[in-house]
C-alpha positions as CSV (number, residue, x, y, z in Angstrom):
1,X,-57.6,99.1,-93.6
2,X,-55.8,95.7,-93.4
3,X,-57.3,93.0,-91.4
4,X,-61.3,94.0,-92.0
5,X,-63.1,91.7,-93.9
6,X,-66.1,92.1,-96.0
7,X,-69.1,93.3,-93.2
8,X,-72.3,90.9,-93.9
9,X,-75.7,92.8,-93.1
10,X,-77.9,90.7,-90.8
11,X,-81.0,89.9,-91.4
12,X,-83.0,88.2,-94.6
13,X,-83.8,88.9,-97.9
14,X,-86.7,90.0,-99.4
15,X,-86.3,86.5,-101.5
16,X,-86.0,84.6,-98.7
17,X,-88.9,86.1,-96.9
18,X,-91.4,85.6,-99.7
19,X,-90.4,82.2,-100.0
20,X,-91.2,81.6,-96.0
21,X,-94.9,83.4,-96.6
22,X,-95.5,81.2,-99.8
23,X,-94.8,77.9,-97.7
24,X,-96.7,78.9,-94.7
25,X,-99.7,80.3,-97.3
26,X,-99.5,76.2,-98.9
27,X,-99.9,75.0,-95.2
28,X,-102.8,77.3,-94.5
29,X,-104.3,76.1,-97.3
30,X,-104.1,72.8,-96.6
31,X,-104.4,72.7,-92.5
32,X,-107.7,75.1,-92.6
33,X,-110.1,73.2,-95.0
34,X,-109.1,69.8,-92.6
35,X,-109.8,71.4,-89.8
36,X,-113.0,72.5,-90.3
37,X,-114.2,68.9,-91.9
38,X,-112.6,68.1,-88.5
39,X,-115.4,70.0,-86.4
40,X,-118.2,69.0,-88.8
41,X,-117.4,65.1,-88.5
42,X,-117.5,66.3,-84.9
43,X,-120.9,66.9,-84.7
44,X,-122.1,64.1,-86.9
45,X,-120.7,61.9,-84.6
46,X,-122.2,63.5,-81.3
47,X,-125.2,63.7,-82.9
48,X,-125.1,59.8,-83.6
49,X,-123.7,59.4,-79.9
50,X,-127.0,61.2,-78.3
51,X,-129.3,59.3,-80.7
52,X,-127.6,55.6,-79.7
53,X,-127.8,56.6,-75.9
54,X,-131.4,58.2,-76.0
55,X,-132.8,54.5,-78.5
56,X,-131.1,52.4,-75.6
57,X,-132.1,54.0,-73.0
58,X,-136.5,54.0,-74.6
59,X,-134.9,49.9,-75.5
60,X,-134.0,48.8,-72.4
61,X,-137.1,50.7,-70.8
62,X,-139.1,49.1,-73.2
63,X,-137.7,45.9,-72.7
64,X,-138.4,46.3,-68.4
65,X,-141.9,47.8,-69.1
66,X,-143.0,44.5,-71.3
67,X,-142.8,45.8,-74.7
68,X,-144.2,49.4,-74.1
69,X,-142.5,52.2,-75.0
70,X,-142.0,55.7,-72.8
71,X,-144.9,57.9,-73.5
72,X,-144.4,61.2,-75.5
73,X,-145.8,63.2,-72.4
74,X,-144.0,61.9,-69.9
75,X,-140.5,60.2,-71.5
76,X,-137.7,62.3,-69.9
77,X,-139.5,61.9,-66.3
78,X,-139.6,57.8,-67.4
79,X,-135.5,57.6,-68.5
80,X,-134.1,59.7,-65.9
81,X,-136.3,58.7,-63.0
82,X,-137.4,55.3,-61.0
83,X,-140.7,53.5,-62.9
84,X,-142.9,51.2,-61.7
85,X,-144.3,48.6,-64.3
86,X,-147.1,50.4,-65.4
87,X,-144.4,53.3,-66.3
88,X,-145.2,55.5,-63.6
89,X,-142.1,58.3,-62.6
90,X,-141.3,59.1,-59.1
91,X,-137.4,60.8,-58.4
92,X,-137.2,58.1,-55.6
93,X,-137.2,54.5,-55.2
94,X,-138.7,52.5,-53.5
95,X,-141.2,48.8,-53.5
96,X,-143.0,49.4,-56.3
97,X,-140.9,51.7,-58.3
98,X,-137.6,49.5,-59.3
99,X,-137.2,50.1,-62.9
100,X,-134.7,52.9,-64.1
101,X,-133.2,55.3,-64.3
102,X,-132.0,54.6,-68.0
103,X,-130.4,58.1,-68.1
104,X,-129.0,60.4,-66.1
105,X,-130.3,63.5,-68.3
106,X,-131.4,63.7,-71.6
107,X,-128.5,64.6,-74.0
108,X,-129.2,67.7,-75.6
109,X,-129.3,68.2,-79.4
110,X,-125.8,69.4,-81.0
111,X,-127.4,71.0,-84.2
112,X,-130.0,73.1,-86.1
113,X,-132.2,75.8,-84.7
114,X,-133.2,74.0,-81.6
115,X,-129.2,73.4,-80.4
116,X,-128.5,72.7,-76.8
117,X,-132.4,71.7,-76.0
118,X,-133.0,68.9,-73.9
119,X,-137.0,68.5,-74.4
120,X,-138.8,65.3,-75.9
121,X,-141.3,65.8,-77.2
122,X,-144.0,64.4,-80.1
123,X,-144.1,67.8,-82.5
124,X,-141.6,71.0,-82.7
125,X,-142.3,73.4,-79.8
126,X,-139.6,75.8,-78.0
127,X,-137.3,73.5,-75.8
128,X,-137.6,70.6,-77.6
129,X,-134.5,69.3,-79.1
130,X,-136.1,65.3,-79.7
131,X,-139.0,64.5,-81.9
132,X,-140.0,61.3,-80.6
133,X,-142.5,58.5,-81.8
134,X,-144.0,56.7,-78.5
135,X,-146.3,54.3,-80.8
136,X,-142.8,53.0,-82.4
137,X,-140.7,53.6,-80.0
138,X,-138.6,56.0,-82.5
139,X,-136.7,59.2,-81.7
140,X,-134.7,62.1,-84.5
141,X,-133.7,65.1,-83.8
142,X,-135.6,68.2,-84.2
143,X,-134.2,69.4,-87.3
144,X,-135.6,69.9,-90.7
145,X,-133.0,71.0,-93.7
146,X,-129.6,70.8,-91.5
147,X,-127.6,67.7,-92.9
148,X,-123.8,66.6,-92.5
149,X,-121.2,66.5,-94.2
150,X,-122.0,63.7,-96.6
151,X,-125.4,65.7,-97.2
152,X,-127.5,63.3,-95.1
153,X,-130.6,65.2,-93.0
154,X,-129.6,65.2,-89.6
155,X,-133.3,63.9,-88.7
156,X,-132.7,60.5,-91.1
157,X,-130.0,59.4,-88.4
């Protein structure tokens, strides 16, 4: 049997298998816990991003309006709508109505049990995502015990 070597099996070892499902298991356990902060800080920050656009927009309508702020009855109708200077909504423009829109549509609310509702409104009902102050001017969202990641209340933002 001259001329035929030593056959070498093909494949890997048990040892060098394990040693590929430790390193992958170390990754996991690194890669997982950052990418759920990841998805978290997410929604901190498009909570913070609805709030900034929604206190602009009741800002720059309270600005136009002299000093008075959207009422709580009426405030998505007064952002995403024309206004005259007595605060009045109408969907069109025209002489009288010149102020506005300040939003296209309200933002709706990224967390807690109210998620993905767009209503403004001045106490919890169904719908409404915003609790919003029309004697200050001041909106939150409309949660109670959901906080973020740093264990701030969502509704202190």
């Amino acid at each position: 049997m001259a001329g035929q070597g030593i056959r070498r099996k093909k494949g890997f070892s048990l040892l060098e298998l394990v040693i590929v499902v430790v390193i992958l298991g170390i990754i996991a356990a690194i890669a997982i816990p950052r990418m759920s902060r990841g998805s978290a800080g997410a929604t901190d920050s498009a909570v913070a991003s609805n709030l900034a656009v929604l206190r602009n927009a009741i800002d720059l309508f309270a600005t136009e309006h002299d000093g008075t702020f959207p009422t709580a009855a009426d405030i998505a109708n007064q952002l995403t709508q024309y206004t005259d200077v007595a605060g009045v909504a109408q969907a069109t423009k025209d002489t009288t109505h010149i102020y506005g829109p300040y939003l296209r549509k309200v933002p709706p609310v990224p967390v807690g049990p109210r998620k993905g509702s767009t209503g403004i409104a001045a106490l919890d009902a169904p719908g409404v995502g915003w609790i919003y102050d029309d004697t200050e001017g001041t909106i939150k969202t409309n949660t109670t015990t959901e906080a973020d990641v740093s264990g701030k209340l969502y509704s202190d933002y």
